[in-house]
FITI-754537 format. One record per residue (C-alpha): residue number from 1; residue in three letters; x, y, z. Coordinates in steps of 0.2 Angstrom, whole numbers, plus 5000, padded with zeros to 4 digits. Layout:
N
 num residu   xx   yy   zz
 NUM    Ala    X    Y    Z
...
This chain:
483
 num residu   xx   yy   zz
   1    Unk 4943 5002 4652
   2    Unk 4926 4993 4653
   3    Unk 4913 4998 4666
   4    Unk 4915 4981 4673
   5    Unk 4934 4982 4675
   6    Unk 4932 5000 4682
   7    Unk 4916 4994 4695
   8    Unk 4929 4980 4703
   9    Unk 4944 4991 4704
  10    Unk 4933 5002 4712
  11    Unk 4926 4986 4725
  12    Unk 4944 4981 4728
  13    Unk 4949 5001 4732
  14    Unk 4934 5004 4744
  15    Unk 4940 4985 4754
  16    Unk 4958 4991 4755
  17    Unk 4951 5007 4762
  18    Unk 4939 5000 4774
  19    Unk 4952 4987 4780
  20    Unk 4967 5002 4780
  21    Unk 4953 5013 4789
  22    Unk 4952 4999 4803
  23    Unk 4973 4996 4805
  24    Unk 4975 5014 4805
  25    Unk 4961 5016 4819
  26    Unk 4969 5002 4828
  27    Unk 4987 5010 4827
  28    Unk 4978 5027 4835
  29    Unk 4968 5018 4849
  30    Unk 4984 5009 4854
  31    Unk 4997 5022 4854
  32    Unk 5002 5019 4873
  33    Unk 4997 5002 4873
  34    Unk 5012 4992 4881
  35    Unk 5018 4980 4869
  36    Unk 5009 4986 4854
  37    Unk 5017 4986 4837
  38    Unk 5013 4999 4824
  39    Unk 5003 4989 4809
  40    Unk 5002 4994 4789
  41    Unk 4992 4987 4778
  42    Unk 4999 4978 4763
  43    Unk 4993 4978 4745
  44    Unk 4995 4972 4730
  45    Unk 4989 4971 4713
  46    Unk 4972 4960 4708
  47    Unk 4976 4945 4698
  48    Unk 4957 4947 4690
  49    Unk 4956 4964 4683
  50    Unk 4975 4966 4681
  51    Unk 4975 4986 4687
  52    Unk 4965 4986 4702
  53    Unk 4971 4980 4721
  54    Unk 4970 4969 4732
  55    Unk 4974 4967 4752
  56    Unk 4988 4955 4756
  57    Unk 4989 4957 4775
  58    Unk 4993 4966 4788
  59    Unk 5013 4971 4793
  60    Unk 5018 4971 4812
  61    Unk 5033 4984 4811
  62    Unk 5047 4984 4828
  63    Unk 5063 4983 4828
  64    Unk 5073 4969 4834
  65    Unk 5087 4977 4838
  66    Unk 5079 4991 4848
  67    Unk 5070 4981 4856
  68    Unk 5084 4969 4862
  69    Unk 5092 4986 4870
  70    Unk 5077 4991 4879
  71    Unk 5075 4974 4886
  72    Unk 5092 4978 4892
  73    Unk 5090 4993 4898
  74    Unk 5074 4989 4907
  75    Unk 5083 4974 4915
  76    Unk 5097 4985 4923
  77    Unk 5084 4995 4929
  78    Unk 5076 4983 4939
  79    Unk 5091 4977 4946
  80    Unk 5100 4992 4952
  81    Unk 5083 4998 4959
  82    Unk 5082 4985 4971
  83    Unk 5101 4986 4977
  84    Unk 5098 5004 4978
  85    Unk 5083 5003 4990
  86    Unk 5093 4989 5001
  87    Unk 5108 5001 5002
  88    Unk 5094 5015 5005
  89    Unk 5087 5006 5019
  90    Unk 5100 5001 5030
  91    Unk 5110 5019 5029
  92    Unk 5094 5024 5038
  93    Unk 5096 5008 5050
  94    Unk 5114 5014 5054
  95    Unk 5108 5034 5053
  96    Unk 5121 5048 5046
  97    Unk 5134 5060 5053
  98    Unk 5120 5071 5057
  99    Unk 5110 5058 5064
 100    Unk 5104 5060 5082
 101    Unk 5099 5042 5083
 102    Unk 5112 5037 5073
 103    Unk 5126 5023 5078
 104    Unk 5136 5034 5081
 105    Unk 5127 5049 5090
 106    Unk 5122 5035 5102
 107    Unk 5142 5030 5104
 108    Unk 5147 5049 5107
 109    Unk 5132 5050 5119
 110    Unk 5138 5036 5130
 111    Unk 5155 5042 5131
 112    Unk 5148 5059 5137
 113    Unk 5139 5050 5148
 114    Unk 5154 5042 5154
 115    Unk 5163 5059 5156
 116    Unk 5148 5070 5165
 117    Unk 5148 5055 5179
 118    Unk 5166 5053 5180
 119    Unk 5166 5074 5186
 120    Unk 5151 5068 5201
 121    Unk 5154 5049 5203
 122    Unk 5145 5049 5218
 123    Unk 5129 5055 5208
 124    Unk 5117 5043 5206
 125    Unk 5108 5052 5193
 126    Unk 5123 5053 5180
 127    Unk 5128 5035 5185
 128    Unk 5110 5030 5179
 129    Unk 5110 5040 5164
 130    Unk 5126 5033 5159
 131    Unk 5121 5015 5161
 132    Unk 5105 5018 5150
 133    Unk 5119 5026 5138
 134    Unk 5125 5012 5137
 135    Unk 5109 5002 5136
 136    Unk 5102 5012 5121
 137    Unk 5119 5010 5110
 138    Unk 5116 4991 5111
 139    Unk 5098 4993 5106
 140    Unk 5103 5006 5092
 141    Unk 5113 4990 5086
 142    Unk 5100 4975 5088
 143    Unk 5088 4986 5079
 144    Unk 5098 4988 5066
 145    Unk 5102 4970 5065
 146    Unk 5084 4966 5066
 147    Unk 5079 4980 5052
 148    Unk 5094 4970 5042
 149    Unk 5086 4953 5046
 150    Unk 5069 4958 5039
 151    Unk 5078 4965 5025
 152    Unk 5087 4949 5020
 153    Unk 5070 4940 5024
 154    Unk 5059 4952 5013
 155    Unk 5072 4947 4998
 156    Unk 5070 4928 5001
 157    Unk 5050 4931 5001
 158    Unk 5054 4941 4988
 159    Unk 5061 4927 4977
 160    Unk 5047 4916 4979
 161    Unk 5033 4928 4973
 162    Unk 5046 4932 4957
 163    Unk 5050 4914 4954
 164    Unk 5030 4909 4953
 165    Unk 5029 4925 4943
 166    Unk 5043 4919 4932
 167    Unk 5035 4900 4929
 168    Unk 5017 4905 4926
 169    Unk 5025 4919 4912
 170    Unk 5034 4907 4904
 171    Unk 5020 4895 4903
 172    Unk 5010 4910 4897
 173    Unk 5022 4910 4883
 174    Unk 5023 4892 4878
 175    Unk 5005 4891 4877
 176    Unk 5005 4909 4863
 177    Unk 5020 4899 4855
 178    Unk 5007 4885 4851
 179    Unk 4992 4896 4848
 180    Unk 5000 4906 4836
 181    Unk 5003 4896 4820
 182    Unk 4986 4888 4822
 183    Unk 4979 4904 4819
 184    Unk 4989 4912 4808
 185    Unk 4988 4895 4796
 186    Unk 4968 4897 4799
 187    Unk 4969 4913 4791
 188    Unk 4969 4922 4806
 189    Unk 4977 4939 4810
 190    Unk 4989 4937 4824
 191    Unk 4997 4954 4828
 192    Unk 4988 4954 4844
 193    Unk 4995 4938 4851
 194    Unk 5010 4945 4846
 195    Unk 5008 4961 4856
 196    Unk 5003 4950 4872
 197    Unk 5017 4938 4869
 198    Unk 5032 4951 4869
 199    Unk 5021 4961 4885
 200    Unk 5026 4944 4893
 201    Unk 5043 4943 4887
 202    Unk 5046 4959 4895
 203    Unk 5039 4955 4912
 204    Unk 5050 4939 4910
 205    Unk 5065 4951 4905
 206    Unk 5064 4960 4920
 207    Unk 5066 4947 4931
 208    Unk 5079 4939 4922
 209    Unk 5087 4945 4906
 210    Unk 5083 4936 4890
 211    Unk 5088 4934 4872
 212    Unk 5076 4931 4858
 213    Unk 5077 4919 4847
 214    Unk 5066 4918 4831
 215    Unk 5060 4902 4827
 216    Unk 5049 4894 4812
 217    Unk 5032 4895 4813
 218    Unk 5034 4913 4821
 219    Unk 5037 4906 4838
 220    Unk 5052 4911 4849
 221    Unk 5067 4904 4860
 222    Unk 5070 4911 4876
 223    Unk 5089 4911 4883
 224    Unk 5093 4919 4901
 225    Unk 5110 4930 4898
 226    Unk 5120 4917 4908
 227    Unk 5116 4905 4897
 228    Unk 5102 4896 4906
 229    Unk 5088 4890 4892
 230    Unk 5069 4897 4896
 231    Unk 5060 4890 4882
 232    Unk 5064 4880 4869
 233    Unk 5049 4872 4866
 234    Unk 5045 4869 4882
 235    Unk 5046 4879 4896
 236    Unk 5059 4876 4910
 237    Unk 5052 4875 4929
 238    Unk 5059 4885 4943
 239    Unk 5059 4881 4958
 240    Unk 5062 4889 4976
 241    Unk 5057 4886 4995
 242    Unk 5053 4899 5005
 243    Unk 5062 4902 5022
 244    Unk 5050 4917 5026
 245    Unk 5060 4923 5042
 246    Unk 5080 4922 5040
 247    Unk 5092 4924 5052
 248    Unk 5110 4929 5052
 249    Unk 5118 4912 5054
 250    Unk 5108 4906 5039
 251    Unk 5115 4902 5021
 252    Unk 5115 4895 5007
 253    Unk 5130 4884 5012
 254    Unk 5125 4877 5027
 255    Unk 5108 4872 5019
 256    Unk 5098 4884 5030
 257    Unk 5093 4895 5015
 258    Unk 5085 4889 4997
 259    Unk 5094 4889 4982
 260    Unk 5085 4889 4965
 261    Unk 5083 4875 4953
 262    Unk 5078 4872 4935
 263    Unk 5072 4859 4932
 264    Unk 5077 4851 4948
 265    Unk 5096 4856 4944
 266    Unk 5102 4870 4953
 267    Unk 5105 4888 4944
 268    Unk 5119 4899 4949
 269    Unk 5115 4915 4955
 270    Unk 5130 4925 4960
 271    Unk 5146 4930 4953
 272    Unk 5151 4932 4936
 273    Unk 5146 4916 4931
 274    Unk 5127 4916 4937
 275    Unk 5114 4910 4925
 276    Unk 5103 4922 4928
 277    Unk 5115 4935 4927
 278    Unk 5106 4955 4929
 279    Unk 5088 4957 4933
 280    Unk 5076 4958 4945
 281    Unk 5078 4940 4953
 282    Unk 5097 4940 4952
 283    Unk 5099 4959 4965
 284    Unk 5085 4948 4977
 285    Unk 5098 4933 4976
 286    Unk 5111 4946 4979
 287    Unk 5103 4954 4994
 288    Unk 5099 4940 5006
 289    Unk 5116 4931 5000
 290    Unk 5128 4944 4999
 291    Unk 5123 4960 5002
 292    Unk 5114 4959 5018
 293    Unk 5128 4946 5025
 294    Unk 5142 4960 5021
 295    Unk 5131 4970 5031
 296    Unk 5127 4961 5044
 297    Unk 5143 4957 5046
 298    Unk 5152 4974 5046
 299    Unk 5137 4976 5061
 300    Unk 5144 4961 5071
 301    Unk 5162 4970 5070
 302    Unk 5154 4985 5080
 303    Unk 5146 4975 5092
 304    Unk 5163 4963 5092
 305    Unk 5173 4979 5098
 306    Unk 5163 4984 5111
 307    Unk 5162 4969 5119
 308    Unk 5181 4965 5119
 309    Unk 5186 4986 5125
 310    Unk 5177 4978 5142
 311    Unk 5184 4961 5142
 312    Unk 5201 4968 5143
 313    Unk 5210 4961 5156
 314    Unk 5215 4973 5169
 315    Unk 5202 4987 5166
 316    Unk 5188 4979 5181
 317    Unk 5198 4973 5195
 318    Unk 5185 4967 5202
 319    Unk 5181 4956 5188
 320    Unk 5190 4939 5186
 321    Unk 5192 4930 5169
 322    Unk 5176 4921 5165
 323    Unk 5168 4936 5169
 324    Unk 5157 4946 5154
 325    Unk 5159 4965 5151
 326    Unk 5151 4980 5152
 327    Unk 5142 4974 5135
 328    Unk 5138 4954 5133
 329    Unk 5134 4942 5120
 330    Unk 5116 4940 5130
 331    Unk 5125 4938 5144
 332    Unk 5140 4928 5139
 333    Unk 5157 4934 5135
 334    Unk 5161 4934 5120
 335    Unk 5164 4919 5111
 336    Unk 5173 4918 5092
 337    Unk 5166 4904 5086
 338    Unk 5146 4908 5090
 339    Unk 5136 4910 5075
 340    Unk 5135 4927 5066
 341    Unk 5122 4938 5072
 342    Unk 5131 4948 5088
 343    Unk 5126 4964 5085
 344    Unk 5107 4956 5087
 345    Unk 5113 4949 5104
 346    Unk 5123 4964 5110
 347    Unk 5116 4971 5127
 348    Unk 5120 4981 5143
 349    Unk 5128 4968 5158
 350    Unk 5111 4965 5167
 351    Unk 5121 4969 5184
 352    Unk 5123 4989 5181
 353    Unk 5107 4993 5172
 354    Unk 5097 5000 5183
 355    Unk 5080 4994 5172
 356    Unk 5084 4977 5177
 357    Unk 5089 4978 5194
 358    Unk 5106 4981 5192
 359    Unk 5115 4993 5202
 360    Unk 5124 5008 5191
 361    Unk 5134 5012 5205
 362    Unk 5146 4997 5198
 363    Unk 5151 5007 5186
 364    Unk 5159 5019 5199
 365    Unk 5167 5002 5210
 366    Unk 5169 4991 5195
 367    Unk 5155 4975 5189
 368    Unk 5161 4962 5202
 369    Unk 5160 4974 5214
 370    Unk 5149 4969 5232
 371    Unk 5147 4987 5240
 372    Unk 5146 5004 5234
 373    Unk 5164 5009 5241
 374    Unk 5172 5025 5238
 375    Unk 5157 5037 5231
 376    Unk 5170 5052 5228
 377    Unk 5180 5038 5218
 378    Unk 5182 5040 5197
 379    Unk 5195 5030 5192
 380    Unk 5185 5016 5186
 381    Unk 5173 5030 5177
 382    Unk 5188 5035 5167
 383    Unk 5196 5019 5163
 384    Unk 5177 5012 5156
 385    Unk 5180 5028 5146
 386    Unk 5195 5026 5140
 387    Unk 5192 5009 5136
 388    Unk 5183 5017 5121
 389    Unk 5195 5032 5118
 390    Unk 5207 5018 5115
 391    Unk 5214 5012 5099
 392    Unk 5215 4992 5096
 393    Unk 5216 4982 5081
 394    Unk 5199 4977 5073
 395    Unk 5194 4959 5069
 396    Unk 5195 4959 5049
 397    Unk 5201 4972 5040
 398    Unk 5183 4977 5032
 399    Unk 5187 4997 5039
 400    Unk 5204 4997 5035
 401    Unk 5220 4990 5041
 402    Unk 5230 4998 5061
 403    Unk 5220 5000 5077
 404    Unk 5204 5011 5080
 405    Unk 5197 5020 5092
 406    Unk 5178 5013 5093
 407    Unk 5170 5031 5086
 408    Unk 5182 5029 5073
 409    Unk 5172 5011 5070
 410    Unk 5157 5018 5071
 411    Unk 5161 5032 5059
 412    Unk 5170 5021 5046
 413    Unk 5152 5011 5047
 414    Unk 5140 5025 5043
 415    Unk 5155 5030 5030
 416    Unk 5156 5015 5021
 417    Unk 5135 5012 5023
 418    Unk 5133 5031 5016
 419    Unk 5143 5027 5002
 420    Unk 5136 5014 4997
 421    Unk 5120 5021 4997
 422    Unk 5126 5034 4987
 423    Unk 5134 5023 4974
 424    Unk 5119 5013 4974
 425    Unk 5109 5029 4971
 426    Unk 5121 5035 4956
 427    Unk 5119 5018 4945
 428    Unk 5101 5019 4948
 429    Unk 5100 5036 4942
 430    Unk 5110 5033 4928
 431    Unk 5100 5015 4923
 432    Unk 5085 5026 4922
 433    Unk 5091 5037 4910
 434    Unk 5098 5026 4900
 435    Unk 5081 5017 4900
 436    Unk 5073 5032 4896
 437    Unk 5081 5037 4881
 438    Unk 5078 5017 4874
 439    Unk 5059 5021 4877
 440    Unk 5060 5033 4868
 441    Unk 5069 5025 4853
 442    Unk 5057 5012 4853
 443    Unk 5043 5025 4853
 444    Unk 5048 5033 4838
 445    Unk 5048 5018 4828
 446    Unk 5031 5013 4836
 447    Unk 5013 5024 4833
 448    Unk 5015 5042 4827
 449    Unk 4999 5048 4832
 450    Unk 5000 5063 4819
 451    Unk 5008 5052 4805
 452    Unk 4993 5041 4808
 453    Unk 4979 5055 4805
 454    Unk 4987 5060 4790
 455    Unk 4986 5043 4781
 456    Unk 4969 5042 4788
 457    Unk 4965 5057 4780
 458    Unk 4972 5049 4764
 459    Unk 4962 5033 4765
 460    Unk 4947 5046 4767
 461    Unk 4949 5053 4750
 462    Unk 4955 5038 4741
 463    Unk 4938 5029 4748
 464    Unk 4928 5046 4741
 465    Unk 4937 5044 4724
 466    Unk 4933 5026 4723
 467    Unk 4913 5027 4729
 468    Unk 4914 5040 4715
 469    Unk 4919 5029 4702
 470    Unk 4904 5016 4707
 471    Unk 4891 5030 4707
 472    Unk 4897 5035 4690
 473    Unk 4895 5015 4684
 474    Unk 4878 5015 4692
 475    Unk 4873 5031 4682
 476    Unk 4881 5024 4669
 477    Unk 4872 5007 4669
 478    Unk 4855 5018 4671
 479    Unk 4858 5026 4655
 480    Unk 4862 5012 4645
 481    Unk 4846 5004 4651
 482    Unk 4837 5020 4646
 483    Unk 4842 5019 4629
């Protein structure tokens, strides 16, 4: 080997250690860097010299198909957090079994109340605490409505900040897909454009689940899992109108509520053949559209049944047919074909609540009642209290088919709300986990800080073996000009 051949072997092996020192430094300072991809340096042999090397480029190592798991994964996740924290929240709305504010508590307390004034009817006192018995019971159920509609108005705000989110991403992802091959046909590396593209492909998959499709010129496709396209060339535009504050009676089908469009064509969201189908967006869809009207209406069943035990014809004498209840749709008897939303309206009959200048002794004489009467009299007590020991049939059969007491409502409500929540909570649980694991995965095919060292160690000797072989050329060359 001529000293020539052995001084340019010796350049092209100190470059390929200088350019696999800066990849390997780069794979170390990156390690937790979302979206990073391990890089190695690729060689070859020098076409001048014949023995020597020469660097090729730079590999981007990830997986696929890892990563079209964790994208997965990571969806699920999204999605079954956000149903989680809805059935979370309204269990703590409705309270639990042990509950002192709870639904149910504030039932039981009202029948006690009903039963400690029945024993003194001519007590004032126990007539009053009765009637505000009665009063909070109604309030327990507006404020549960009203924690419901915020929740159901908090999803629909929800969808408007995700959607904008979603159309700027995807326009952040078009304009990479045309930067790209510029640069790489310029010569340029273009790993980290990669890195920042798939960073936005995830933030794109969690709101809505997408598949990847490889195109020429190292651009991508994007394809929601229902089918919908994303990007294919151009991104598609979403677009949604906030309501801001919902109320019960409003939907999607009565044109109250915004659906969402692509394009200016609308995109199914529910069921099992939504475009959008998993994700982040699809659970806010499924709060305000299905979630929280299930709720709401369950909620409007209670307030139903209470009203109707008092409109029973026969229990107030005194009370003729047009006559509201004990409870009242604000004020009204209740009417079947108002709009949804009761247990928001629910309240005490003004003309016992003794915070409203009503007169509590008319639960002792009855509602239509013009005097006091009999003060030692309980029968009216006791049939206002048995109107809610009574079993009747339940509009819908949403607690089971036969007729319930109203506790046993109640109950069934906190029931089905607690189970829910617990459900909710176990799929959430289990979508971490399996999130967790794909992590994981992925890390082990991404930067191993220890494997990383040890080739850095390696380039270390290779570039001292390779600055010896030029030293020895230089003192080489001295001597032949010596001689």
């Amino acid at each position: 080997m001529s000293m020539s051949t052995a001084l340019n072997n010796a350049l092209g092996g100190l470059t390929a250690a200088s350019r696999g020192a800066a990849v390997v430094s780069g794979n170390i300072a990156n390690a937790l860097t979302p979206g990073y991809a391990r890089r190695s340096l690729e060689l070859a042999t020098s076409p001048i010299s014949g023995n020597g090397v020469r660097v090729v480029g730079v590999t981007r190592h990830q997986n696929p198909v890892l990563m079209a798991n964790l994208r997965t994964a990571d969806a699920e996740l999204a999605a079954n957090s956000a149903t989680s924290d809805f059935h979370n929240r309204f269990e703590k709305l409705v309270g639990t079994a042990d509950d002192a504010a709870s639904l149910a508590s504030r039932l039981a307390k009202f029948e006690s109340s009903l039963t400690t004034a029945a024993s003194l009817p001519e007590s004032v006192e126990r007539l009053d605490q009765a009637a505000r018995s009665a009063r909070d019971l109604a309030a327990k159920l507006n404020s549960a409505s009203e924690g419901l509609r915020q929740m159901r108005s908090d999803a629909d705000r929800t969808i408007g900040k995700q959607v904008q989110t979603l159309n700027t991403t995807l326009k952040d992802i078009e304009a990479l897909n045309a930067r790209i091959p510029s640069i790489r046909n310029s010569g340029g590396d273009i790993g980290a454009l990669l890195d920042q593209r798939q960073e936005l492909i995830s933030q794109v998959n969690d709101l809505v689940p997408v598949n990847v499709v490889e195109r020429e010129n190292d651009r991508v496709s994007l394809y929601a899992d229902g089918g919908l396209i994303l990007l294919e060339g151009q991104a598609v535009e979403f677009s949604f109108s906030t309501t801001g504050e919902t109320k019960p009676h409003m939907t999607i089908g009565n044109g109250l509520l915004s659906g969402l469009e692509a394009n200016g064509q609308p995109v199914r969201t529910s069921g099992s053949s939504a475009q959008i189908r998993g994700g982040a967006l699809m659970a806010q869809f499924e709060i305000r559209d299905e979630l929280a009207v299930e709720a709401q209406t369950n909620l409007d069943i209670v307030a139903r049944d209470l009203i109707e035990r008092y409109e029973t014809a026969g229990l107030d004498p005194t009370a003729t047919a047009t006559d509201p209840g004990l409870f009242t749709d604000e004020g009204n008897r209740f009417d079947p074909t108002a709009p949804a939303g009761l247990a928001s309206r629910i309240g005490l009959n003004t003309v016992v609540n003794p915070d409203a200048d009503g007169d509590s002794w008319k639960l002792r004489t009855g509602l239509g009642a013009a005097a006091p009467g009999e003060p030692g009299d309980a029968a009216q007590i006791k049939a206002f209290r048995a109107a809610l020991t009574n079993a009747r049939p339940v509009s819908g059969a949403v607690f089971g088919t036969g007729d319930m007491r109203a506790a046993e409502i109640t109950e069934a409500l906190l029931s089905k709300a607690g189970t829910n929540a617990h459900t909710a909570y176990e799929r959430r649980v289990f979508a971490a986990s399996a999130q967790l694991e794909m992590e994981k995965l992925v890390a082990e095919q991404g930067v191993d800080s220890d494997a990383e060292l040890q080739r850095m160690m390696q380039i270390e000797k290779v570039y001292a073996a390779n600055a010896r072989i030029i030293s020895v050329v230089d003192e080489l060359m001295d001597t032949l000009l010596r001689l």
